[in-house]
PAMARDO-917968 format. One record per residue (C-alpha): residue in one letter; x, y, z. Coordinates in steps of 0.5 Angstrom, whole numbers, plus 500, padded with zeros to 3 digits. Each point is the difference from the previous one (the first is absolute). Example, Ala and Ser with C-alpha at 12.3 -4.5 7.8 and 13.67 -1.06 7.14 Angstrom:
BEGIN
A525491516 S502507498 
This chain:
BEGIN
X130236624 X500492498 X492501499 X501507495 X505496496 X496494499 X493504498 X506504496 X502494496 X493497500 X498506496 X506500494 X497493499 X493503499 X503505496 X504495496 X494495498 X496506498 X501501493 X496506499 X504504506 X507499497 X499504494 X498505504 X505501505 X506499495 X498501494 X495505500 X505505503 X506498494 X494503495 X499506504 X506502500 X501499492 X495503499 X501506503 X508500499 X498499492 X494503499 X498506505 X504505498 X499508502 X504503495 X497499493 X503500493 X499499493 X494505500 X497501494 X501506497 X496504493 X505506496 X497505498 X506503495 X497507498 X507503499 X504495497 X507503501 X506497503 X498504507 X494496501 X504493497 X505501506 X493501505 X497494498 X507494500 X501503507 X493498502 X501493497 X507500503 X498501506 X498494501 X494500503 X495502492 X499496495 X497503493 X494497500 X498504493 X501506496 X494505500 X497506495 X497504506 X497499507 X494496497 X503495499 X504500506 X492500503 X499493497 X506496502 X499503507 X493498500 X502494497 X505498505 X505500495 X505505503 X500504508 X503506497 X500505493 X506505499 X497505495 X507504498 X497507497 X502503493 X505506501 X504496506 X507501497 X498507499 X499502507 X506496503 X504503495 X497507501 X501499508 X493500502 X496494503 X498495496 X494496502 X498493500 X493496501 X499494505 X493496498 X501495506 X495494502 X497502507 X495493500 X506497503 X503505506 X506497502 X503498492 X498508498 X503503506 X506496498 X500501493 X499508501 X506500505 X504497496 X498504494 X501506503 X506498503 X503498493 X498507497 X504503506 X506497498 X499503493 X500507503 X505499504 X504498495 X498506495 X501504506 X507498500 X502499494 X497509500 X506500506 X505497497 X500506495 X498505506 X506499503 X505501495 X499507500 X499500507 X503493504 X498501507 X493500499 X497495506 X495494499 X498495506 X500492497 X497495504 X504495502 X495494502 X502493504 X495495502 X500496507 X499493501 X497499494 X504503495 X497497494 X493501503 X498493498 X493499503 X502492502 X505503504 X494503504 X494494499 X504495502 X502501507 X493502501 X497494498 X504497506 X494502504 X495499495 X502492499 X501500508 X493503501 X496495495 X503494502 X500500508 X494504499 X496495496 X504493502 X500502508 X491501499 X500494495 X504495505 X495502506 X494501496 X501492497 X501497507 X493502501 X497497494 X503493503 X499501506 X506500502 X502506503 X495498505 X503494502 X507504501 X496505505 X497495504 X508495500 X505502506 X504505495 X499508503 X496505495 X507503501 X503495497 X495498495 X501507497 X507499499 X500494498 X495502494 X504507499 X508497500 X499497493 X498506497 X505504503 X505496498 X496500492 X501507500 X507500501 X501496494 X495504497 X505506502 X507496497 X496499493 X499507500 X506502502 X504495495 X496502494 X501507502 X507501500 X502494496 X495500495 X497508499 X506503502 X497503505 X506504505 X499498508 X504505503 X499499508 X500494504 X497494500 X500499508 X495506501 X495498494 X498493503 X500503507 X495505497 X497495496 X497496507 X499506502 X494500494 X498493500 X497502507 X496504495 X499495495 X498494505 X496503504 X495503494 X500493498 X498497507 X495506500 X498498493 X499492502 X495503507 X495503496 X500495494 X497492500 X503498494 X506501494 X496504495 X497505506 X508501502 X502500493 X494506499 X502503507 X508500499 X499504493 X496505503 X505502505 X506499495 X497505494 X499506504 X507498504 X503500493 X496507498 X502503506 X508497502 X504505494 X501494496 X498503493 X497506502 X503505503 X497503508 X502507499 X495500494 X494497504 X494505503 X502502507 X494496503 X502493496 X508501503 X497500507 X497492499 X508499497 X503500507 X496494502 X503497494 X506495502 X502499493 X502508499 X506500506 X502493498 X501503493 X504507502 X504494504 X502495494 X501506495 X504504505 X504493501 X501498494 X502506496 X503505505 X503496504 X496503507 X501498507 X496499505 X501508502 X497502493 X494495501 X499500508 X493504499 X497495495 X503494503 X497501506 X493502498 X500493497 X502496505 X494505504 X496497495 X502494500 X499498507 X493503500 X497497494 X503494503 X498501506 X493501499 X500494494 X503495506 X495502505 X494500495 X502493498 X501497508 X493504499 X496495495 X503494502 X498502508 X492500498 
């Protein structure tokens, strides 16, 4: 154990005199999460938006402040007719035209349905199916408040006219923030790239000295020797974690409702996974820019495929196989369910011990392969 702590101690002084790797490992990280708590978010506001008032009545007033009082519109021109609205979509000055019809006051007050057209920009898919959902949402909201206002004066004459009124509650993230969301999942993603890529960048650079060879041939065991490499970074990795933790409750807000003991005990449990790709990376490649190479080809399917942005269930049948050999998919059900549901181990039991299976195997396999080289 001596020696483990020593090659241990002699890789924080490697680390502290590499000027490169510093930013990398404390830095990097802190960015990432700024950048993705600020700035990915997955709900979209400020949508620009063309009118097209053909009736000019009160009734088609009313429609239009409560797009703009929804918060989710901005009134990015007034227009004469679809032409136009052609030309700042093209333009890409605006996501969607509302075209209001002349005679819109006339069929709400004669009872008949009354119509209004959505022209939506479809080159962006994801800002045009949310523009559309909102959209319609907001029209839905007018009908239902038409149809009230109708009611209210039906049930003068006849009282016990019935209705059904939707009353909703959202769980565990009732503003449904995104950065609620993100933030817990960027735990995983930071905890992959860093022990991933520094484990390999650690390994890979003992080799160009010349002193990974030095250490295999002196009394210390291979068993030690991959302990001593690896502890550091474990260690890291925990620091990384407290960081995310800390601007994540203190600075994002971001609720944690479950408990502490269990994420960091789930946490070792991961960092086989991440460790071990490390190692396997550090195996197959004989210098730092290879690693760095290596390592990002393993992290962006990981990150494609893990349920961080996209979501799983939208995937094809045949790319949701190749997700169950991802690591970073069951850590994040863990860290997401721990953080804002407040789940146990109960709730959390199967992908728990999926990862720890993964864990054991992809660190297995990393370790033997290791030995492997340096046997040859």
């Amino acid at each position: 154990m001596r020696r483990v702590l020593m090659l241990a101690k002699k890789e924080f002084i490697q680390l502290k005199r590499d000027r490169r790797m510093i930013p990398l490992v404390f830095v990097a990280p802190l960015i990432q999460l700024l950048l993705f708590g600020y700035v990915v978010q997955t709900e979209i506001k400020n949508i620009d938006m063309v009118v097209v008032d053909s009736d000019r009545s009160a009734e088609s007033r009313v429609l239009t402040e409560k797009f703009v009082n929804a918060g989710y519109f901005k009134i990015a021109a007034r227009a004469e007719g679809e032409m136009q609205i052609a030309e700042y979509i093209r333009a890409d000055k605006a996501t969607i035209g509302v075209i209001i019809p002349s005679g819109y006051r006339d069929a709400i007050a004669s009872g008949r349905t009354a119509e209004v057209m959505l022209v939506i920009d479809g080159s962006d898919s994801n800002a045009g199916v949310q523009a559309q959902q909102f959209a319609t949402r907001i029209i839905a909201s007018r009908s239902q408040e038409l149809m009230e206002q109708r009611l209210a004066a039906v049930r003068a004459i006849a009282p016990k006219i019935s209705t059904v009124e939707p009353r909703i509650r959202v769980w565990y993230n009732p503003d449904l923030k995104s950065v609620n969301f993100m933030i817990p999942g960027l735990m995983g993603l930071i905890i992959t790239i860093i022990t991933t890529l520094v484990t390999s960048l650690a390994i890979v650079k003992e080799r160009e000295r010349g002193t990974l060879e030095q250490l295999i041939v002196s009394p210390i065991s291979r068993a030690e020797l991959i302990s001593g490499k690896i502890l550091p970074f474990v260690l890291i990795a925990f620091i990384e974690i407290g960081l995310v933790l800390a601007l994540g409750i203190g600075w994002f807000g971001v609720p944690f409702r479950g408990n502490l003991l269990l994420l960091l005990l789930l946490c070792v449990a991961f960092l086989f996974t991440t460790v071990g790709q490390g190692l396997f990376v550090s195996t197959v490649s004989r210098t730092q820019n290879q690693a760095l190479m290596t390592t990002w080809f393993f992290m962006m399917p990981a990150m494609m495929l893990s349920g961080f942005i996209f979501p799983i269930a939208n995937m094809p049948v045949v790319i949701q196989w190749f997700t169950y050999v991802v690591p970073l998919r069951y850590f994040l059900v863990i860290v997401r369910g721990i953080f804002l549901k407040g789940v146990g181990i109960g709730a959390l039991w199967d992908e728990a011990l999926l990862l720890m299976l993964l864990g054991v195997f992809i660190f297995g396999v990393s370790v033997l392969r290791f030995k492997k080289r340096f046997a040859d």
